[in-house]
Every structure is written in C-alpha cells, then in structure tokens.
N, C-alpha and C positions, 0 to 999 in steps of 0.2 A: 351489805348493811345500808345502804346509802338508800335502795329503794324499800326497806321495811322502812326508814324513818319520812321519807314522803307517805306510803301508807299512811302512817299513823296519823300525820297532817293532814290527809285525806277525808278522815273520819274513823270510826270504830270500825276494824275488820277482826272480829271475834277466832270464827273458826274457817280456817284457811286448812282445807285436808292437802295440797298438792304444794310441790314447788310450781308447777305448771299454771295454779293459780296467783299465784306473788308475781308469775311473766306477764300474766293475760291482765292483771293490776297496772300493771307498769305500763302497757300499752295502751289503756282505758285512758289514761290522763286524768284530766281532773274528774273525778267521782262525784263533788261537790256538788255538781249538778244534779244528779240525778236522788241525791240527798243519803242516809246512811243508810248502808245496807251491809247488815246484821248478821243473818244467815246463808251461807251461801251455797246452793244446793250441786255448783258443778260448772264447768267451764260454758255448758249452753245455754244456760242462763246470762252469763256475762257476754257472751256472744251476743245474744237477743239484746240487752241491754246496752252495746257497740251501735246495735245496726237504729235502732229506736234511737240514741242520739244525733246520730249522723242521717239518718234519713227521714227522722221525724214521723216515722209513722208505727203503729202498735202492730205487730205482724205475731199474732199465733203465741201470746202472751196470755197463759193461763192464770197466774196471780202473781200481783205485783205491789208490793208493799206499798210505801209514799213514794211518789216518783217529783215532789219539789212544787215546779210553776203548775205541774196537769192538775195536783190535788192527789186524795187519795183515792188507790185505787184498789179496792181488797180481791172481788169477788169477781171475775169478767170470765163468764161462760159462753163460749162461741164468736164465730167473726160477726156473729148481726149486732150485735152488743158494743163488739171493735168498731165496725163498720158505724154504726151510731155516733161514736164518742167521734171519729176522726171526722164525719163530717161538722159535728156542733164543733169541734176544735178549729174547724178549717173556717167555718162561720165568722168562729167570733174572731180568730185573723184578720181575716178578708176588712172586718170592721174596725178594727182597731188599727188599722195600718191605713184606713183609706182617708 
C-alpha cells in the first residue's frame, strides 16, 4: 500500500495493466520529472523512459507525450529527427552552462 500512495503523489497513473508495472513505478523514482504520464502502453516504454532520465539522451523513442524541461514532444519519426533535437539540446547546454 505504501507504494500506491507515493504513486499517487507521483502524479495521475490511470491504467496500470501489471503488478510488474506498480514495481518498475517504484523503481522510476520521482516521475515528477518527467511530468504526467497517462497512458501507459507497457513496461518498455518505462524502460526507455529510465534510460532517457539517466542518460539524457532520446534513443529509439517513437512518441512521447510532454516530457517537462524538453517541451512537447508529440510526433518524432526516425533517429535524424532524434539526432537533430539532441544536438540543438546539447547546444543550448553547452551555452547556458558556459
């Protein structure tokens, strides 16, 4: 019970099909980040969504709701698309931290 009610402090997690999901929740940490997410299509999604925090980079992410600080991201077909975003992301880095 103890991690449905961080969940909930989390943000809205509607339809959760799995216990295996409520784990891979629990191990996500703060979600906060990444901002509310709604629908959840399966544990490789929330994988993808792990590695994308922790590594900072968009790997093989075919659509992605609001992702918080990136902005919205609805519609991203193909890595040249990916590849595009990460280097203007790396840019405006580079600049703001310099």
């Amino acid at each position: 019970m103890g991690k449905l009610r961080k969940l909930r402090r989390l943000g809205e997690l509607r339809k959760l099909r799995k216990l295996r999901e409520l784990r891979e929740l629990g191990e996500l940490g703060e979600l906060g980040e990444l901002g509310e997410l709604r629908k959840l299509g399966g544990l490789r999604k929330l994988r993808e969504l792990r590695e994308l925090r922790e590594l900072g980079e968009l790997r093989k992410l075919r659509k992605l709701g609001e992702l918080g600080e990136l902005g919205e991201l609805r519609k991203l077909r193909g890595l040249r698309k990916l590849g595009e975003l990460i280097g203007l992301l790396y840019i405006q880095f580079r600049y703001t931290t310099a």
